[in-house]
C-alpha positions as a printed Julia matrix, in Angstrom:
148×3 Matrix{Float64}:
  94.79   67.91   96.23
  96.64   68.26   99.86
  95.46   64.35  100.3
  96.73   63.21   96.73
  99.54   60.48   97.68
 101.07   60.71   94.53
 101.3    64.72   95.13
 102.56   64.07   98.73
 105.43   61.5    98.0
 107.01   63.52   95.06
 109.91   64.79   94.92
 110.74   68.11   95.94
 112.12   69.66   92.45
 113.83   72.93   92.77
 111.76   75.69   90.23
 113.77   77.37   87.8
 112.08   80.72   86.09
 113.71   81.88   82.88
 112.99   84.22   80.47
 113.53   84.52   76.71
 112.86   87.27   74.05
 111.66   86.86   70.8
 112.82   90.2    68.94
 110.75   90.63   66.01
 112.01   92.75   62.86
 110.4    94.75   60.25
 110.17   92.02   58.09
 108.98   89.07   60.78
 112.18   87.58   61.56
 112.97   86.53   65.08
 116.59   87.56   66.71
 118.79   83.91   67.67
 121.76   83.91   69.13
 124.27   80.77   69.12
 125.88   79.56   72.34
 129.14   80.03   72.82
 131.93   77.25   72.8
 132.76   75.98   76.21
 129.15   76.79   77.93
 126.62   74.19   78.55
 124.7    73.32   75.51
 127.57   74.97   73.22
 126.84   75.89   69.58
 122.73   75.34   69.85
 120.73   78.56   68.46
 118.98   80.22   71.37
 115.8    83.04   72.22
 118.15   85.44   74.29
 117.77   85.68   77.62
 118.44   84.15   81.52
 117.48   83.39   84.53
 115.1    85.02   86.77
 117.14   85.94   89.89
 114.99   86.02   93.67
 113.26   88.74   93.61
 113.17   89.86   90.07
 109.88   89.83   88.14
 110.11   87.93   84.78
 109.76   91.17   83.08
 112.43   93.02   84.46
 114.48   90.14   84.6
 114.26   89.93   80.62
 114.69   93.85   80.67
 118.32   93.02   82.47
 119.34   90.02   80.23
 118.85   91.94   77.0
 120.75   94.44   77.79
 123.72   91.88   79.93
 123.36   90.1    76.05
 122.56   92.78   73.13
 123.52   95.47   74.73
 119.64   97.19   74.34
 117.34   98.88   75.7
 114.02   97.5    76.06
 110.84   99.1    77.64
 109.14   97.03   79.99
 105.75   97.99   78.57
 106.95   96.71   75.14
 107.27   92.97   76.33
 104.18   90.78   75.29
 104.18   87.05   77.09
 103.87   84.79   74.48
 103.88   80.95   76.02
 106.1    79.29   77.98
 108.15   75.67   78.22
 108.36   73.84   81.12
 111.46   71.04   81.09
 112.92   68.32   83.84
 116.77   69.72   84.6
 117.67   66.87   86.98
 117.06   68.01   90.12
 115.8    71.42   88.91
 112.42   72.14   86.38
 112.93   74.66   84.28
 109.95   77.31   83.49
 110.86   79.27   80.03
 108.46   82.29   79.53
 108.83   83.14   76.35
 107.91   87.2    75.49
 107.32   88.91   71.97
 109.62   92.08   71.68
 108.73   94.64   69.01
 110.66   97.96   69.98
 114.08   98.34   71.48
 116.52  101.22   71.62
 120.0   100.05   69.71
 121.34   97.78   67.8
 121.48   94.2    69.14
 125.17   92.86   69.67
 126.42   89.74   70.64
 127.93   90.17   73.45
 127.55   86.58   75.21
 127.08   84.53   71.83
 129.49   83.77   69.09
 127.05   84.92   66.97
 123.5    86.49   66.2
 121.01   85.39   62.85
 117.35   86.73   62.39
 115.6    83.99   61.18
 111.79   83.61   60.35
 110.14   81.25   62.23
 109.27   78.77   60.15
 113.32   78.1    59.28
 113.71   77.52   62.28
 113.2    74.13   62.77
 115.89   73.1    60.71
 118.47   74.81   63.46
 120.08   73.05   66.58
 118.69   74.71   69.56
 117.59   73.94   72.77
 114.78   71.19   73.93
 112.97   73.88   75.87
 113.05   76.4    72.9
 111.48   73.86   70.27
 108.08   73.73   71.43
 108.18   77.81   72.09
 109.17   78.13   67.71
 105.82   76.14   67.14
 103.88   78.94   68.91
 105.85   81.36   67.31
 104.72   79.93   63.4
 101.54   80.24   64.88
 101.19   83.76   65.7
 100.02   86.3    63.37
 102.57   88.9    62.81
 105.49   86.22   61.39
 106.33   86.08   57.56
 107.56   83.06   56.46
């Protein structure tokens, strides 16, 4: 692959890991929280979550962001990788690893979103969110697990 031109003479793209959590409920909904106004992509429904900062593995980054977020406590052992997205940024690619969350200690608050909705995957389509999140809600209809 070293003597693939096309390989050779692409562009260097910068990498950029993120994580996202898909909190599951009792009842099979997944946790979404809406952007707030004035940040990039304002308004769009969102898995929570964040970048992956140098020398962070995706899980504990994820650990970090829900609590920076919801304010919760969430066991690394308790994460389940799901899929992932992967999305041209410009001069950056975005990687989205998406996790399944079952168990968490407190009560999710939005503390950077305007809001929070649990929402079953299949409605979920019909909300403004993110290109990189769409293609991780058509894994999520497809997992066992979901009602709706």
């Amino acid at each position: 692959m070293a003597d693939d031109p096309t390989v050779a003479n692409a562009p260097h793209v910068a990498l950029m890991p993120v994580v996202a959590g898909a909190l599951v409920d009792a009842a099979g909904r997944v946790l979404l929280q809406r952007r707030p106004p004035g940040k990039q992509l304002a308004d769009l429904w969102e898995f929570p979550g964040g970048k992956v900062e140098p020398g962070e593995t995706p899980e504990a980054a994820l650990v970090r962001e829900l609590a920076e977020e919801l304010a919760i406590r969430v066991d690394p052992a308790a994460l389940t990788a799901v899929t992932f997205a992967s999305a041209g940024l410009g001069d950056r690619h975005l990687l989205l690893l998406l996790y399944v969350v079952r168990a968490w200690q407190g009560t999710p608050q939005p503390l950077e979103a305007s809001a929070l909705a649990w929402v079953r995957p299949a409605d979920m389509a019909a909300l403004p969110m993110p290109p990189a999140d769409v293609p991780l809600v058509a894994m999520l209809c497809r997992l066992d697990g979901f009602d709706g």
